[in-house]
mmCIF file of the C-alpha atoms, coordinates in Angstrom:
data_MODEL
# 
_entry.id   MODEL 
# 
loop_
_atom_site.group_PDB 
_atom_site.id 
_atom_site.type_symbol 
_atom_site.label_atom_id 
_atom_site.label_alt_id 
_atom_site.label_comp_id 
_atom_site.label_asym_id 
_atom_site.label_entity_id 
_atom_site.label_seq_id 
_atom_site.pdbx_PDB_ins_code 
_atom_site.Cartn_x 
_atom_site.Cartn_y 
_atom_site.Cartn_z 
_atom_site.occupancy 
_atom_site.B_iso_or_equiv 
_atom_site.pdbx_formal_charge 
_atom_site.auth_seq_id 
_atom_site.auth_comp_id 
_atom_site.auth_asym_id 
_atom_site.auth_atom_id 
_atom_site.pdbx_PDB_model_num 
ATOM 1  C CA . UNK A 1 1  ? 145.491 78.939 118.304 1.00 0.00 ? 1  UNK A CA 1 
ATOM 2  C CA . UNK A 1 2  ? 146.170 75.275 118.493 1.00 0.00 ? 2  UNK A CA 1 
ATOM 3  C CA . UNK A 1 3  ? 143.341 72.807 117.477 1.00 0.00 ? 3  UNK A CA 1 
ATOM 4  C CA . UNK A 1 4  ? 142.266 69.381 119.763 1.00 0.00 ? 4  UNK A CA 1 
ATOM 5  C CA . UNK A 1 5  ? 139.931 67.203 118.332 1.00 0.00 ? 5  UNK A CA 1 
ATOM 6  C CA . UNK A 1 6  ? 137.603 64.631 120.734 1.00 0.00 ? 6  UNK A CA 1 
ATOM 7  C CA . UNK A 1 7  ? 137.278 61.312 118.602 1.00 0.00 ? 7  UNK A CA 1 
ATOM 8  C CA . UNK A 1 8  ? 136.211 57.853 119.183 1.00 0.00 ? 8  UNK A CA 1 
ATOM 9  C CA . UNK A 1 9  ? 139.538 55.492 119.888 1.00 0.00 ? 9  UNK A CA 1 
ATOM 10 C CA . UNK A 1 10 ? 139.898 51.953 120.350 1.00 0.00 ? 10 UNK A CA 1 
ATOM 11 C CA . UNK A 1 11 ? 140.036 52.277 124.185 1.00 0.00 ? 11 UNK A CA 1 
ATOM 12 C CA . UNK A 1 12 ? 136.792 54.830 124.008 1.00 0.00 ? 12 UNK A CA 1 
ATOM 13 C CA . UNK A 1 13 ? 136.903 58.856 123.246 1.00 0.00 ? 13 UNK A CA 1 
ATOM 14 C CA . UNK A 1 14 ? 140.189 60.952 123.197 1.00 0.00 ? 14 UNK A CA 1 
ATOM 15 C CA . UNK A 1 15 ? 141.291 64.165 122.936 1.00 0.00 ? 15 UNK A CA 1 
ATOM 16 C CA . UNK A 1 16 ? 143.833 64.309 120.237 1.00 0.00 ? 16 UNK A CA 1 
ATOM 17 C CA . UNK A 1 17 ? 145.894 67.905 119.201 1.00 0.00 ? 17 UNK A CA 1 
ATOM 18 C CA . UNK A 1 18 ? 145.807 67.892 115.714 1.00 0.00 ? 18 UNK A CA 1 
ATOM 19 C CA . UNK A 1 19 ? 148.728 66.390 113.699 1.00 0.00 ? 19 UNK A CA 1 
ATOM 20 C CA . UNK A 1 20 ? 149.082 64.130 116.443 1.00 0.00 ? 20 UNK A CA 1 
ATOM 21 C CA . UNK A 1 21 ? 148.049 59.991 117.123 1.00 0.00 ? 21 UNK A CA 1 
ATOM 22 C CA . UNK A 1 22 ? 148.812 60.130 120.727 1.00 0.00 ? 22 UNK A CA 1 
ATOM 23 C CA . UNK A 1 23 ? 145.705 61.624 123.159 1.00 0.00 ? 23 UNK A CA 1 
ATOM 24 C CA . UNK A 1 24 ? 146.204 64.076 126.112 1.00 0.00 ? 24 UNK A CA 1 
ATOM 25 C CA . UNK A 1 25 ? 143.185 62.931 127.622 1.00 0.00 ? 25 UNK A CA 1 
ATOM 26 C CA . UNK A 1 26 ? 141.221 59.459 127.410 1.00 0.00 ? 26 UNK A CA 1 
ATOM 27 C CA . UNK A 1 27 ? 138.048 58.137 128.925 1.00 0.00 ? 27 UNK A CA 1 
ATOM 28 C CA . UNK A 1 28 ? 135.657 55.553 128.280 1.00 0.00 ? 28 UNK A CA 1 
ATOM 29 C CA . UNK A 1 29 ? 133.182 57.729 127.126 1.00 0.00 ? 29 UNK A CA 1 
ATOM 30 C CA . UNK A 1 30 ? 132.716 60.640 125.074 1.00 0.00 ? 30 UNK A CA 1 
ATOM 31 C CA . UNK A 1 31 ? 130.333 62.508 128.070 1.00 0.00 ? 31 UNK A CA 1 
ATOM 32 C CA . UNK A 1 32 ? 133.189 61.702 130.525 1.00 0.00 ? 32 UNK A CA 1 
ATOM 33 C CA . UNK A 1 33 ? 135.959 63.225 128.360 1.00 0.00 ? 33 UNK A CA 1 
ATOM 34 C CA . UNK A 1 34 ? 133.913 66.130 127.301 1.00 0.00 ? 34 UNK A CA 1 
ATOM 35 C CA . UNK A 1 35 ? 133.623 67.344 131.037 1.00 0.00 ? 35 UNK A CA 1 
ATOM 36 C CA . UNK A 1 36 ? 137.339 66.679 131.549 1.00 0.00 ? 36 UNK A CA 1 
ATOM 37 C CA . UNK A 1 37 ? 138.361 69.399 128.981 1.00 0.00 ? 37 UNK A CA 1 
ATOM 38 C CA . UNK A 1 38 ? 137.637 72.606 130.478 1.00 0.00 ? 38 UNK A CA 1 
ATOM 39 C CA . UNK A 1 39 ? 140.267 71.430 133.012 1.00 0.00 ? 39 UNK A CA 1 
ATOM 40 C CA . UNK A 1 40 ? 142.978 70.489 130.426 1.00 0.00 ? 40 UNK A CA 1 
ATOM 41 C CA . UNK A 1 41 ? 142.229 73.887 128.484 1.00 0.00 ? 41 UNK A CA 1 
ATOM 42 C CA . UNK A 1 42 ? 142.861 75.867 131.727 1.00 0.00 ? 42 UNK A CA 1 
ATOM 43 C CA . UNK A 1 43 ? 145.083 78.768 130.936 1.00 0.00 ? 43 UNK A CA 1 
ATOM 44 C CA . UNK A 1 44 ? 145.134 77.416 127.074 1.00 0.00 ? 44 UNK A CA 1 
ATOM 45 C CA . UNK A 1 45 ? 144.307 78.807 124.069 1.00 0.00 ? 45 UNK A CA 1 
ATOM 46 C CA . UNK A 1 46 ? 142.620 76.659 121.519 1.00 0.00 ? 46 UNK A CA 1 
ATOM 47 C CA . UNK A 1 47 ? 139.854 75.148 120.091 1.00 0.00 ? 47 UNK A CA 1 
ATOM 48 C CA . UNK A 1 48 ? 138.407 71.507 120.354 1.00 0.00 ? 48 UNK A CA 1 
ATOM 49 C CA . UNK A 1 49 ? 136.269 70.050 117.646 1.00 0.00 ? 49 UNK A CA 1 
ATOM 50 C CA . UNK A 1 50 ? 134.230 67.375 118.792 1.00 0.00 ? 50 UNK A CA 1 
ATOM 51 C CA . UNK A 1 51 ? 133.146 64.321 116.304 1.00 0.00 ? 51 UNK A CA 1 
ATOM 52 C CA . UNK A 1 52 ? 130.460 61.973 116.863 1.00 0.00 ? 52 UNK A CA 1 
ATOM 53 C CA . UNK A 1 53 ? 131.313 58.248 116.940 1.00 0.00 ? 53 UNK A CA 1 
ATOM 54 C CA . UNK A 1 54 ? 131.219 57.901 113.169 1.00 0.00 ? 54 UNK A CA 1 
ATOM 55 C CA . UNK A 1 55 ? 133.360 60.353 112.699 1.00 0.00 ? 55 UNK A CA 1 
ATOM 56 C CA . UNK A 1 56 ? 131.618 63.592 111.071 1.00 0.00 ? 56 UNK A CA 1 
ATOM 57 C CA . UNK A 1 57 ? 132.136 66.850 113.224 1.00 0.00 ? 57 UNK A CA 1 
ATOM 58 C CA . UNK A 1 58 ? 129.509 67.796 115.930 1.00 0.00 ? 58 UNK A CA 1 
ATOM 59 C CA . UNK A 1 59 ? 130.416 70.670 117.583 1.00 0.00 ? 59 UNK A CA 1 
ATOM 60 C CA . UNK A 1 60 ? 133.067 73.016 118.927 1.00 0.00 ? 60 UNK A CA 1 
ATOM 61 C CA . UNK A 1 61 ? 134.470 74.527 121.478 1.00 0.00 ? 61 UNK A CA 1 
ATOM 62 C CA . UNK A 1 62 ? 136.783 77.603 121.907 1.00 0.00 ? 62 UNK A CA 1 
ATOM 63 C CA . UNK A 1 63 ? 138.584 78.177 125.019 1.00 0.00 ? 63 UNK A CA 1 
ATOM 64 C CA . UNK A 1 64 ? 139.182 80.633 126.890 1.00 0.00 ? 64 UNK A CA 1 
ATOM 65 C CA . UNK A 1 65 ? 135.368 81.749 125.269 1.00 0.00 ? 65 UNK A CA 1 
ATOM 66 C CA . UNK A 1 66 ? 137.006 84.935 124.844 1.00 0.00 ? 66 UNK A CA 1 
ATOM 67 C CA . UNK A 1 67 ? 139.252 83.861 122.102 1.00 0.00 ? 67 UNK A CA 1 
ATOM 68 C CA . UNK A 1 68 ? 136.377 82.737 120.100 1.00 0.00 ? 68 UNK A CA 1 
ATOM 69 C CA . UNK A 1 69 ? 136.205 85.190 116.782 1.00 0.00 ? 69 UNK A CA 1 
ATOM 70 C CA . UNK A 1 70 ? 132.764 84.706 115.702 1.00 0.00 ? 70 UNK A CA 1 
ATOM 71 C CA . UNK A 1 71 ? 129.667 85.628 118.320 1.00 0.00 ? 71 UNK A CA 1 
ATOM 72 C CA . UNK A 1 72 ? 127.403 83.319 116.831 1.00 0.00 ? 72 UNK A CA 1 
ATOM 73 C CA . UNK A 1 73 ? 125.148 81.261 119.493 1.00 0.00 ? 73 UNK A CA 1 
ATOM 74 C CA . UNK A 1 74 ? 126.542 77.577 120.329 1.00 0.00 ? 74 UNK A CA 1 
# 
């Protein structure tokens, strides 16, 4: 499963794969970029971790939902 990571950038929020500086998606803000990546995980298998603006992890995200191992709720 490859990991993605939504971070705060210079330019506003990417989405990053992890091990990597350049983003696959940008967008001036974090709300905006969050509702772009169901579209770029289409057909994917992965999971984004999403950071708040200082940094420390928020939340994530396993697509398709399926693929998530734990049932937990969130």
């Amino acid at each position: 499963m490859q990991n993605y990571h939504v971070k705060q950038v210079d330019a506003g929020w990417a989405l990053l794969e992890e091990g990597s500086t350049r983003a696959v998606l940008e967008a001036p803000t974090k709300d905006e970029l969050v509702r772009q990546v169901p579209g770029y995980m289409a057909g994917k298998v992965g999971s984004v971790k999403i950071h708040r603006a200082d940094g420390t992890f928020e939340e994530e995200r396993t697509y398709p939902r399926a693929a998530d191992p734990s049932r937990s709720p969130g």
